[in-house]
N, C-alpha and C positions, 0 to 999 in steps of 0.2 A: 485790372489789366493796365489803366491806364500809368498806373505807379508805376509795374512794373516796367513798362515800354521806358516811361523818364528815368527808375536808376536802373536800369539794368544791369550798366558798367558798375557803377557802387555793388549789387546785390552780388553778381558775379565774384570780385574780389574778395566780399568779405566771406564767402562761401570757403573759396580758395584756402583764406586766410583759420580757416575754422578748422577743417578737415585732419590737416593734422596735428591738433592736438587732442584727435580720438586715439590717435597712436601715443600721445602721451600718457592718455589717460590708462590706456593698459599697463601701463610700469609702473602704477600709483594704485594703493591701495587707503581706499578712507575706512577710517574708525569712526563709529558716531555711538559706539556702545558708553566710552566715557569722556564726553566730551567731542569734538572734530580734529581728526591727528589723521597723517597722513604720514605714508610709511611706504619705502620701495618696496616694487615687488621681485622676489630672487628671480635671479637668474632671466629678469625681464630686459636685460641686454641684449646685444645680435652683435655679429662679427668679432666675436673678442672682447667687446667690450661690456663691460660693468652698468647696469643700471642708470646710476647715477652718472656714467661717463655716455652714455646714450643719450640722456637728457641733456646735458651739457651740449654734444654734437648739434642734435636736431633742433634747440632752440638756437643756437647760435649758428645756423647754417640759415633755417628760415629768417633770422632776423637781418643779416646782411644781404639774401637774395632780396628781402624787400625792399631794403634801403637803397641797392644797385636798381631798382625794378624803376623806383620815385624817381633818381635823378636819370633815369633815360625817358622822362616823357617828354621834358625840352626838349630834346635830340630828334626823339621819332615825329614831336610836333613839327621842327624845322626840317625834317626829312620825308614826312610824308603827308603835313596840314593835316594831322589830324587829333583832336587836343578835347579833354575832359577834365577841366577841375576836378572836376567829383572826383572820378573816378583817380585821378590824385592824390587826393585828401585819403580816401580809403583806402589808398596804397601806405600814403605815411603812418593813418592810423594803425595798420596790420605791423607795419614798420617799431612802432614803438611798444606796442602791445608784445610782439615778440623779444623786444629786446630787455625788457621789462620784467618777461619771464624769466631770457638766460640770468638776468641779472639776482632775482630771486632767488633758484636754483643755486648760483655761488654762492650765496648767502646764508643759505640754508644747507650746502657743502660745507663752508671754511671758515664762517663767519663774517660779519662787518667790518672785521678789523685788517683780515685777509687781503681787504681792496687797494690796500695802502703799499705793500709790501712789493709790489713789482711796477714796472713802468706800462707793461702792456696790459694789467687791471686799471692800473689810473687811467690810461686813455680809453677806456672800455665803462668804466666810472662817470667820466665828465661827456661821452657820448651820449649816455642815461639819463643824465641832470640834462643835456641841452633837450632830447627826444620828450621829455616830458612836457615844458611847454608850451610844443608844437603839438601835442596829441590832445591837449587840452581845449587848445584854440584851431584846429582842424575845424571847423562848421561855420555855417553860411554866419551864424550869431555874432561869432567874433572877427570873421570878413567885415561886418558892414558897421561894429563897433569899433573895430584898429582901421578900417581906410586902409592907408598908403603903408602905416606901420606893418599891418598884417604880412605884408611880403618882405620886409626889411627882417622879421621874425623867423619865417618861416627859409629864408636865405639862412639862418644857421646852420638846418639841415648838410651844406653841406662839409662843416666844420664836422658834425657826427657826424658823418662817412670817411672824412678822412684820418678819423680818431678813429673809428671800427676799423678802418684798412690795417692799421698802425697794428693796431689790439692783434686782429687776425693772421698777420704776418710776423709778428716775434711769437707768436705761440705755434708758428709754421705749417699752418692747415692751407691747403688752398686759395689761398687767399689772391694767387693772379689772376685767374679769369676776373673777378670782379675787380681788382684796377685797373684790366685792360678793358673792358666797357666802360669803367668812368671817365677812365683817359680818355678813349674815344667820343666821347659822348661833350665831355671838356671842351675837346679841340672844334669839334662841330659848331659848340657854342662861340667859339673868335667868330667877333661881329664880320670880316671879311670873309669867314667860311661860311659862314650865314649867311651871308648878303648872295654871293654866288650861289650858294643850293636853292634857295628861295626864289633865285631867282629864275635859274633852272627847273624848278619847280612848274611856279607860274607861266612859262614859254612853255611847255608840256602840255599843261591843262587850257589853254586859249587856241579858239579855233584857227585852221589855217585859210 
């Protein structure tokens, strides 16, 4: 119980983060009769769409809602003191885990070589190459082995967000709501919009 009580927020998230790729798992069908091969399965699409263009969606809709979810914990920390590394860190790792998949799934749609061929792959490409880093050194281990470097690292993150914006928005999916929360989320962070909510913050919470 008492684990539980300490990651609760980590346990929560990475539940979150699980979930739907049972809904993955139904459009996939493994062979293990010769070898392990994995093979769509028909007509395991919805709305019109194709299987493989399902997969496509849902990994790349989960992967950028996480990525939007990481950079608003600044925000909601400076908007409402209330702040969890952990449970951070298992946002980014749900973050790069998802996007790792979409990235798979092209790859095993179009090829490797496919990546190269448009501008809104390349920047969907080098989001992947930065996320991976960060997914690696996520944990307390490599906190207390990089010190100061470990946040100068994990400040990439938001160079992949605005490479996923990029990705997301030339291939024309939804992709405003999540740069109008980053936006937002941005401007919170100007050290004078900061200074003012925290401070109005703290005069809220002090007795009168």
């Amino acid at each position: 119980m008492s684990f539980i009580k300490k990651n609760y927020g980590w346990i929560i998230v990475t539940i979150l983060a699980i979930i739907p790729m049972f809904i993955l798992s139904t459009m996939l069908k493994i062979d293990t009769s010769n070898g392990f091969v994995f093979t769509l399965v028909e007509n395991g699409g919805k709305e019109g769409m194709s299987t493989l263009e399902m997969l496509y969606h849902i990994t790349g809709e989960f992967s950028i809602r996480w990525m939007t979810a990481v950079l608003t914990c600044t925000p909601f920390f400076i908007l409402f003191g209330i702040h969890n590394l952990f449970v951070r860190q298992a946002m980014g790792i749900a973050t790069a885990v998802w996007s790792l998949l979409h990235f798979v799934i092209f790859i095993w749609a179009e090829g490797f070589s496919e990546t190269f061929t448009q501008f809104n792959y390349i920047a969907g490409f080098i989001a992947v190459l930065i996320l991976i880093p960060l997914l690696f050194t996520s944990n307390r281990k490599w906190m207390k082995k990089l010190k100061r470097t470990w946040k100068k690292l994990q400040s990439w993150a938001y160079a992949a967000v605005i490479l996923s914006l990029l990705h997301v928005a030339i291939l024309e999916k939804t992709w405003i709501i999540y740069a109008v929360i980053v936006g937002i989320g941005f401007i919170i962070r100007i050290p004078s919009v900061k200074e003012k909510i925290m401070s109005r913050r703290k005069n809220k919470t002090q007795p009168a």
